[in-house]
Structure formats: C-alpha cells, structure tokens
C-alpha positions as CSV (number, residue, x, y, z in Angstrom):
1,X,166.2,22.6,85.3
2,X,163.7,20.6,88.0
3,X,165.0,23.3,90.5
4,X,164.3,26.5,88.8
5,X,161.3,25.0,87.5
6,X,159.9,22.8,89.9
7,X,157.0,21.3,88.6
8,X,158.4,19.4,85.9
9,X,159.3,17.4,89.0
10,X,155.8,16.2,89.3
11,X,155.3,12.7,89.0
12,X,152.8,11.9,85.7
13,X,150.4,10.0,87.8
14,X,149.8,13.6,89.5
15,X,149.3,15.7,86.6
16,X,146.9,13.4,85.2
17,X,145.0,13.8,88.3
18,X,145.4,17.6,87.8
19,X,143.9,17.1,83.8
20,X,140.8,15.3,85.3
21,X,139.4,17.8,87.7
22,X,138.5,19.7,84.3
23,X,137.8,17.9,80.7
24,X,139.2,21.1,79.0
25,X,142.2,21.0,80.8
26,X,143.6,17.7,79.4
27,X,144.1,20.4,75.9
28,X,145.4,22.9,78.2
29,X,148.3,21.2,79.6
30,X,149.5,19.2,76.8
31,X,150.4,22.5,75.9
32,X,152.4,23.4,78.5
33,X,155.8,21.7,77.9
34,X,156.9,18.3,76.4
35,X,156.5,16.5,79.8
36,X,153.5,17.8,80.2
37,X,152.1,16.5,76.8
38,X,153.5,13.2,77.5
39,X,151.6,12.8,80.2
40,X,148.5,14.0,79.8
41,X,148.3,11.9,76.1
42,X,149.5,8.8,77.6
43,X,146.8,9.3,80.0
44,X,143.5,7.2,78.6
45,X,141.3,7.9,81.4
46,X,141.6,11.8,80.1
47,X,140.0,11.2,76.8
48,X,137.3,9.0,77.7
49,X,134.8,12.1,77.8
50,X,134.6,12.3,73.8
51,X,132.6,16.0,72.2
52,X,131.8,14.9,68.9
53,X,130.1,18.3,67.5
54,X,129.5,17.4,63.4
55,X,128.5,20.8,63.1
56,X,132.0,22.4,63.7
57,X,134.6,22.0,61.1
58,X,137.6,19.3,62.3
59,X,134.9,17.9,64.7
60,X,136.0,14.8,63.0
61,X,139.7,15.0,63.6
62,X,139.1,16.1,67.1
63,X,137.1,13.4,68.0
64,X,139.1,10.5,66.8
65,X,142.2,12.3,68.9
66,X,139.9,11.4,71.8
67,X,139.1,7.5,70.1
68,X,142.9,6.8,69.6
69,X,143.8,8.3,73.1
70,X,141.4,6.7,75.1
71,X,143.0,3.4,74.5
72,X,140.0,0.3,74.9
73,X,138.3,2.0,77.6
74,X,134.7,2.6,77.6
75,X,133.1,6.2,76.1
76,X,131.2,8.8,77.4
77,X,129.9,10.7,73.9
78,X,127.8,13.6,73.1
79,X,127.0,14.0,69.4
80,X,125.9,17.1,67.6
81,X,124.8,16.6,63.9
82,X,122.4,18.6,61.9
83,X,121.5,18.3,58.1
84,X,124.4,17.6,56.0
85,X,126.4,15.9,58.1
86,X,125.0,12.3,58.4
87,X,127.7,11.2,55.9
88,X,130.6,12.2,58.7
89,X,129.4,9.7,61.2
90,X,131.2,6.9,59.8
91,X,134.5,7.4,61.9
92,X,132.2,6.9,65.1
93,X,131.0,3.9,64.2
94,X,133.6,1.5,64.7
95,X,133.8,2.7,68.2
96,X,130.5,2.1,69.5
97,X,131.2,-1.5,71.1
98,X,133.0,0.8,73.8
99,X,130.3,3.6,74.2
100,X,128.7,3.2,77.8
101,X,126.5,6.4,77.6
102,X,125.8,8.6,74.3
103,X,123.8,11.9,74.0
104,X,122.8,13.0,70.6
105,X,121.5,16.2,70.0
106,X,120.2,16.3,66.5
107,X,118.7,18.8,64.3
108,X,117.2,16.9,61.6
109,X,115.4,13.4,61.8
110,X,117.2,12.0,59.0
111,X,120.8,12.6,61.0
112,X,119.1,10.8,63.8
113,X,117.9,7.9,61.7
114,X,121.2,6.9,60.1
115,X,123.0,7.3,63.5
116,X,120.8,4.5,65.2
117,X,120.9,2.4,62.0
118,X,124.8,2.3,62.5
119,X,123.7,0.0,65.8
120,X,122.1,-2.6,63.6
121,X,125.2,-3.7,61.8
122,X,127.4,-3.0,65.1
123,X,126.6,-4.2,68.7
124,X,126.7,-1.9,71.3
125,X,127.3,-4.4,74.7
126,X,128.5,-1.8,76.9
127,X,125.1,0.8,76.1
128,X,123.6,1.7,79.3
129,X,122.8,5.9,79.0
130,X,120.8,7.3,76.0
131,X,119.7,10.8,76.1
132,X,118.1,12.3,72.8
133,X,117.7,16.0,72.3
134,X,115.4,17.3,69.3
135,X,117.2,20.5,68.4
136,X,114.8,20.6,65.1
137,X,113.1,24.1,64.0
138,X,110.3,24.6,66.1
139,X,107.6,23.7,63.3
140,X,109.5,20.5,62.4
141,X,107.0,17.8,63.3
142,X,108.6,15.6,66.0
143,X,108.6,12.0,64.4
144,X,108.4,8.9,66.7
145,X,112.3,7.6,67.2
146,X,112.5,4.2,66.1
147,X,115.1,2.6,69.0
148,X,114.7,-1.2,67.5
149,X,118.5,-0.9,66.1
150,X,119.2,-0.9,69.8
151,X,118.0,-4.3,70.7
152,X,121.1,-5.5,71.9
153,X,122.1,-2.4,74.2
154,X,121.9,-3.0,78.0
155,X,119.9,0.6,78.1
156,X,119.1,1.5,81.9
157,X,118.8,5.3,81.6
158,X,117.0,6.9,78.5
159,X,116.4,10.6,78.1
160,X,114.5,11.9,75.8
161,X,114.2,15.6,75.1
162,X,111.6,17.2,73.1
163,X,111.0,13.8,71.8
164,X,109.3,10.4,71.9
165,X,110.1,6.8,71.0
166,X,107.7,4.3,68.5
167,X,105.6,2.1,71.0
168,X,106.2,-1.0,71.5
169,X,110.3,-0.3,73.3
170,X,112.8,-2.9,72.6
171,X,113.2,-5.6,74.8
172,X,115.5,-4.0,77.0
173,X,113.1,-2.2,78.2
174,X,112.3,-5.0,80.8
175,X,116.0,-3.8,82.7
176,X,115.2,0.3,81.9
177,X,115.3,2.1,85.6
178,X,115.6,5.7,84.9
179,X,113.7,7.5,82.4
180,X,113.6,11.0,82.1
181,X,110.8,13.2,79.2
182,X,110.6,16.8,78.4
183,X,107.2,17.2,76.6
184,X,108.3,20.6,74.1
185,X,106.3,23.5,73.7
186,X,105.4,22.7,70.2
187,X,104.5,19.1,70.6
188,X,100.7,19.7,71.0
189,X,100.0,16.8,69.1
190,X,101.7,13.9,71.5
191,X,99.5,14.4,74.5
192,X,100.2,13.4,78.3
193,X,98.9,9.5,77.6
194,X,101.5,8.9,75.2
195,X,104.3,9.7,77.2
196,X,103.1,8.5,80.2
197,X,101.5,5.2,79.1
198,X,106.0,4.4,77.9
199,X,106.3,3.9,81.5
200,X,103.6,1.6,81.6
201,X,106.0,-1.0,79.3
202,X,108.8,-0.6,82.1
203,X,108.6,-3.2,85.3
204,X,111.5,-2.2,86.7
205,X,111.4,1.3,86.4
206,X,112.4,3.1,89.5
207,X,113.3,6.4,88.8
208,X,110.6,8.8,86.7
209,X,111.8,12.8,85.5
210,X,109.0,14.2,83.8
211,X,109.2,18.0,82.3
212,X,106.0,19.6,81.0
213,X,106.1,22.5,78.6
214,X,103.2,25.1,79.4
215,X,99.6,24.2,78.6
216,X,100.5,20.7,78.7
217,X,99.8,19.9,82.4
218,X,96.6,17.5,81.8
219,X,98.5,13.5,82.5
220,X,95.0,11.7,82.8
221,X,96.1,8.5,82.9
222,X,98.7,8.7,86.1
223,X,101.2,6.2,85.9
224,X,100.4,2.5,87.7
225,X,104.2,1.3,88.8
226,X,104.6,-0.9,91.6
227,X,108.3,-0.5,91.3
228,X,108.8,3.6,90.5
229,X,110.7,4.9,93.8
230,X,111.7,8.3,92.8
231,X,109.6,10.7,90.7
232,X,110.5,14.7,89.6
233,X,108.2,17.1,87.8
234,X,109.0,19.8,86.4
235,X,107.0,22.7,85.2
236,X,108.3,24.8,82.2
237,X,106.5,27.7,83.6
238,X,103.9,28.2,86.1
239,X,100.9,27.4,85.8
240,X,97.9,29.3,87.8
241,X,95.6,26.4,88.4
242,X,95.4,26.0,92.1
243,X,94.6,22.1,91.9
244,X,97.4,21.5,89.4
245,X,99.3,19.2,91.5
246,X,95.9,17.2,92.8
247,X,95.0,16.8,89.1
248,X,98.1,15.2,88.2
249,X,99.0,13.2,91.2
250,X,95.7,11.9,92.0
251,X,95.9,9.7,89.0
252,X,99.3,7.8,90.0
253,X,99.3,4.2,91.7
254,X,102.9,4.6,93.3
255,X,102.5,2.3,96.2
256,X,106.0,2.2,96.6
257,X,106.8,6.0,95.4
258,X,109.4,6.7,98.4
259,X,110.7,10.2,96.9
260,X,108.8,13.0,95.0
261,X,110.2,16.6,94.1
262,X,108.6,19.3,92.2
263,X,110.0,22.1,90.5
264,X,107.6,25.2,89.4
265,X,105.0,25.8,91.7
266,X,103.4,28.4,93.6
267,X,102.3,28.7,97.3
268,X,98.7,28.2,96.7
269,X,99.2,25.2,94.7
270,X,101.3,23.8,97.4
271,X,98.5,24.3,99.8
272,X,95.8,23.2,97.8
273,X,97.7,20.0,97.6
274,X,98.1,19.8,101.5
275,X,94.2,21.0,102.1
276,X,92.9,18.3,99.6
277,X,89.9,16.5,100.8
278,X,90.4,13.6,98.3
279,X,90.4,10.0,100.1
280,X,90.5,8.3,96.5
281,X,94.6,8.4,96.4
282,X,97.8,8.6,98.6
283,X,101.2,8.1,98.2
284,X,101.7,5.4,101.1
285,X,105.8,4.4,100.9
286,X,106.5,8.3,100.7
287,X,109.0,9.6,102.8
288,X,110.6,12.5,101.3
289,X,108.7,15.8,99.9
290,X,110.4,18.5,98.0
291,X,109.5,21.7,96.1
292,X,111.8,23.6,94.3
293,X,112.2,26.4,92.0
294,X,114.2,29.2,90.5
295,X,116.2,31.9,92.3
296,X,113.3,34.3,91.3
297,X,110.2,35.9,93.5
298,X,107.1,34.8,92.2
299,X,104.1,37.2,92.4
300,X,102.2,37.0,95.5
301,X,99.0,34.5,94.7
302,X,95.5,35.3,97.4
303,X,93.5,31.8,97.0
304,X,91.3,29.8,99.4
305,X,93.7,27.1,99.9
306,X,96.0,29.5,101.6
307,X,93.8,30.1,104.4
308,X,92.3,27.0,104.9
309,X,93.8,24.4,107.6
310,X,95.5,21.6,106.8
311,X,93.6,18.5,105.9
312,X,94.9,15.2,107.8
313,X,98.0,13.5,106.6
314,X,96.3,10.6,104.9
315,X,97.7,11.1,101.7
316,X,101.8,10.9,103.1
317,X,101.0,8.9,106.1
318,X,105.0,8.3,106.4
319,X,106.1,11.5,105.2
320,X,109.7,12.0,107.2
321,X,111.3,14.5,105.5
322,X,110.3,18.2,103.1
323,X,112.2,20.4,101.7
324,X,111.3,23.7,100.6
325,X,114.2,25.6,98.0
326,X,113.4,29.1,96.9
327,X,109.7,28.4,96.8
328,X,107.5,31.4,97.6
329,X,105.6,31.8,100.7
330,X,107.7,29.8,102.4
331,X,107.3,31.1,105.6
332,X,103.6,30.9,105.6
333,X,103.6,27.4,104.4
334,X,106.1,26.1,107.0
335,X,104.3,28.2,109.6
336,X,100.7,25.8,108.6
337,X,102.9,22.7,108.0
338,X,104.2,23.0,111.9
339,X,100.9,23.7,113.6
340,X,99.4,20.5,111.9
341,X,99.9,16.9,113.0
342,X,102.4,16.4,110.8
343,X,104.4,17.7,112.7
344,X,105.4,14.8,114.6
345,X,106.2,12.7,111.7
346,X,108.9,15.0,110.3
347,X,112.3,14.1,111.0
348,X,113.6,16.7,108.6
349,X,112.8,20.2,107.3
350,X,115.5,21.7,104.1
351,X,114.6,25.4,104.3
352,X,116.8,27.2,101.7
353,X,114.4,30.5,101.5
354,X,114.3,33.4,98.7
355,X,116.7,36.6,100.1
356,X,113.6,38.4,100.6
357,X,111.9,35.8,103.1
358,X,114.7,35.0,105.0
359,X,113.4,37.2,108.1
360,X,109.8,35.5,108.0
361,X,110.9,32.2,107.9
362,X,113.3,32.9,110.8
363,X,110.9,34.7,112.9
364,X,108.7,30.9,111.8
365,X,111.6,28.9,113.1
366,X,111.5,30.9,116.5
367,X,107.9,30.9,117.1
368,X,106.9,27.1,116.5
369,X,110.4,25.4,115.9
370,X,111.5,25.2,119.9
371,X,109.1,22.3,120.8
372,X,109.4,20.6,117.5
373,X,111.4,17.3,116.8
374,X,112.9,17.9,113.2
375,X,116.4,18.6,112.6
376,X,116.1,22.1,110.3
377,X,118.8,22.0,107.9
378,X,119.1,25.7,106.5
379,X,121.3,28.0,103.9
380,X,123.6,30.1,105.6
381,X,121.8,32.9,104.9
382,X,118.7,31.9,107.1
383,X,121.3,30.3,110.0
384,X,122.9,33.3,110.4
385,X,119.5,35.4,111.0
386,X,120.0,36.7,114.1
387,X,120.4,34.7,117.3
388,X,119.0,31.1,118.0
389,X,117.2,29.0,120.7
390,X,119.6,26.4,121.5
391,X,116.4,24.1,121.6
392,X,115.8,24.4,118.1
393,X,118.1,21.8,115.9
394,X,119.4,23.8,113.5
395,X,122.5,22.8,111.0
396,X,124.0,25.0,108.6
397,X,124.1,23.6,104.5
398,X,127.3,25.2,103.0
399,X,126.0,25.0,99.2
400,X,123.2,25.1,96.9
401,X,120.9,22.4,97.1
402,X,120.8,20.1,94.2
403,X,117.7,18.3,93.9
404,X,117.1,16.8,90.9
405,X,118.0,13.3,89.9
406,X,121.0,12.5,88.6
407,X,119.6,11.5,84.9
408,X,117.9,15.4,84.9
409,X,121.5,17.0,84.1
C-alpha cells in the first residue's frame, strides 16, 4: 500500500507540519485517510487557534473539538456573539486559565458584559492580548467597557475597535505596551481627549496605533509619554486640511518617539508638515518616517506647501530613514526631500511608488540620487525602470511592504 500510495509513508511529525502552514487545513486532512486523521488530531499545537463564532449554529460543538484537542496548551480565541447568545458562553469558560490572547467581536453590550464577568469568578494568568470589536448597529450608543473583571490578567496588548474602556484601567495597566484605538464614525460623542488622555494612565506604553474615523481629526491634548517608541495613525479617509498632520503632532511630548508611520495622507499635507515653521515641538529620538496608503491615485491637490522649500530639519534632527508606499506625488516630494539638508542624514529611502509614478520617481532617482548616500530600497517595478547608474545604491524589495505594527492586524 505505502508504495502505490506513497504518502502514507510520511512520518506524523511531517504532516502536522504540513496542517500548520494553514489553520483550515488541520479540517482538511483529517479527512483525508485514517492516518491522516490520526495525526493531525493527536496534534495539540493544530488546535490551539480556537474560532468560536456563537452566531453560527454548532459553533459550540466546534469549538470545544478545538478545547479537547489542544490538550493544556495555551489559546489563541476569537469570539463572535450577538444578542441571544450570551447564555452559550458557558462551555468557554472553564478554559480561560489557558487563553493567552482573545478577540471578541460583539454585537450587543450585554453579550460583552456577561463575557468579561466570566473573568471575575475565573482567573485568567496567561491573558496577555485583548482586542474588542463593537460590531453594534450603527445608532447603538457605544457604552464605556468596564475591564475591572480583568484585574488579574497580565494584559500587554489591548485593542479596542470602535470602542472605549471606563477610566480609571485596571492595575495592569502599569505593564500595558501596545495599545491600539479605532475612533468609529458614529462615536461623535467620545472626542479625541478621551481616547488619548487612556494613554496618559500607561508608563510603560511603547507602542501607540491610533485610527481616526473622518471628521474626527482634532487630538488637542497630544499625548505626553516618555516611554511611547512606536506610534501609527491612520486616517479613515482623507482629510483636505493642509496642516492636518502639524495640528495633531504638534501636541505630542514623544521625547523618545523613535518610529512614526502614517497611513492616509496627501502630498500637500506631507509638505506642509516638512515646510512647518513651528520651533514649539520636535520629535528628537526619531529615526524612522513613513507614509503609507492605499493602492489608489489620489486626486492631484495645488497648495502653497507644495512649492515652498523645505524648512530646516529641527523637528527630526536624527531622522535616518523614510519611507514613502503608494503615497501620491511621490516623485515631487522625494525630488524636495533630496535637494534639502536632509539629505545627509538619511541612511535609507523605501520608495514603493503608485504604477502611474513609477517613470517620475525614476527619472528623480537619476537626477539627484548619484551623489546621495542613502541605500534606496525599491519595488520591483521601480528597479526595473530602465537602466541604472551604478553610483546610485539601489536594492530590489521582492514583496509588498507591510508597515503597520504588528497589534494593527
């Protein structure tokens, strides 16, 4: 039999490793034969990744297939649970001592609420990832999450998605490190101080993801952290205030802010933030500048800042490295950025251009980029434009860039 059919030759340890290159696959081959079955089930490592969606029928027999087959090994579980399905929580909770990272994604507050009261009466010591997702109606008013049943958890990473916890945090809020916030389009009410003034209870917060619905771009208050080293924004959609990103940076005290990427923005409102005059703030630690956004052309903005040169580098006196991924006027930023002084601070330029400015940023490249010292890192679309001075350092990135942080999934 093993030599017409050679792959029931395979030792287990190998098709295990085949299951785990996809979580759907551990279903798949148990399927396939007896031996197959064996040893994909008496595989715990495959059912560690536990879907838990109450709003399916058999979710709960699924689910515990995944409990029971994942031996005593620690849980990674994301929850679904709308109305009338609070009640069919109960089988989860005598597994949440082994939970290392839960997402819920509710659609009612009340399924929420009972949830986290199940941590009151059962520790949670292994807790370190919490992401919550409102998926309420849209004119469901977002209530404040009450995370005290969590006291115990050793949280480092919370989430929080169209959504906002009840000030004051629990106390391990002192060892939080990642923190990620999507303000929602229809939470008018919870303005940027409120979110932003959470981060203020966090001392060892080091990483910052912050998503802003449109309309909602005012964050007055800034955020004072001496230890934040990593900050994201994201913009929902784009906003056509020029100063957009001066208003909302100015107000952060980052002195150790290292890495910053923004997602959503438009030329001008790059430029406006490189041609700011203001001496009031900096960014002093920063080293590495990106701007991202969709694989989509953006109109073409006219605004002062575009034509104006490039103030001094005060504000990212260390800057090293920038990264530009299908941002619009590309070419005509990086073509300013290079005739200023800072370009002999930069160590290295990501240029991963829109199809359509590929030939302008290359023509860039060829003008300025033979006497410059950066390494230019560049999609294969833009390294294969045409032919290259063998003074320009030029290496070829074989995939999409992913930029955000690891907790922005």
């Amino acid at each position: 039999m093993a030599q017409t059919t050679p792959i029931l030759s395979l030792p287990d340890e190998l098709i295990a490793e085949v299951a785990a290159v996809d979580t759907p696959l551990e279903w798949t081959l148990s399927h396939v034969c007896r031996r197959f079955r064996n040893a994909v089930v008496g595989t715990p490592a495959l059912w560690t990744t536990v879907p838990v969606d109450l709003t399916h029928e058999g979710a709960v027999q699924i689910s515990q297939l995944y409990f029971d087959r994942s031996a005593s090994l620690g849980l990674s579980v994301t929850l679904k649970t709308e109305y009338k399905v609070a009640e069919s929580l109960a089988h989860f909770v005598p597994h949440i001592p082994r939970v290392v990272r839960l997402t819920v994604v509710y659609g009612s507050y009340y399924a929420l609420e009972t949830l986290l009261e199940s941590f009151r009466d059962v520790s949670a010591p292994c807790l370190q990832h919490l992401q919550l997702e409102n998926n309420c109606e849209q004119w469901t008013y977002p209530s404040p999450i009450d995370l005290s049943p969590l006291q115990a958890s050793p949280i480092t990473s919370l989430k929080l998605r169209r959504c906002s916890p009840r000030s004051p945090l629990p106390r391990w809020k002192s060892a939080l490190t990642h923190l990620g916030m999507t303000r929602g389009a229809y939470l008018e009410d919870l303005d940027g101080d409120v979110f932003l003034g959470i981060s203020k209870e966090l001392p060892s917060l080091t990483h910052f993801y912050f998503r802003m619905a449109e309309g909602m771009y005012s964050l007055e208050s800034g955020i004072a952290s001496e230890s934040l080293t990593n900050l994201h924004l994201e913009f929902d959609a784009y906003s056509n205030d020029a100063q957009v990103l001066v208003d909302i940076l100015a107000p952060f005290r980052t002195p150790h802010l290292t890495h910053l990427s923004i997602h959503g923005i438009h030329e001008y409102q790059i430029s406006a933030l490189f041609t700011s005059k203001n001496t009031d703030w900096s960014l002093p630690a920063l080293t590495s500048l990106a701007f991202t956004n969709a694989e989509q052309v953006c109109s073409p903005e006219i605004d002062e800042h575009c034509k104006t040169a490039m103030a001094s580098w005060q504000i990212f006196p260390v800057l090293s490295a920038l990264t530009f991924v299908n941002q619009c006027g590309t070419a005509q930023i990086i073509s300013r950025v290079l005739g200023s002084d800072l370009r002999s601070s930069l160590r290295t330029v990501v240029l991963w251009p829109l199809d359509e400015d590929v030939e302008d940023v290359g023509a860039v490249l060829r003008e300025v980029g033979e006497s410059l010292a950066p390494v230019f890192r560049v999609s294969p679309a833009l390294f294969e434009c045409g032919q290259w001075q063998s003074s320009i350092r030029l290496k070829r990135l074989e995939a999409t860039i992913e930029l955000h942080d690891g907790l922005c999934a």
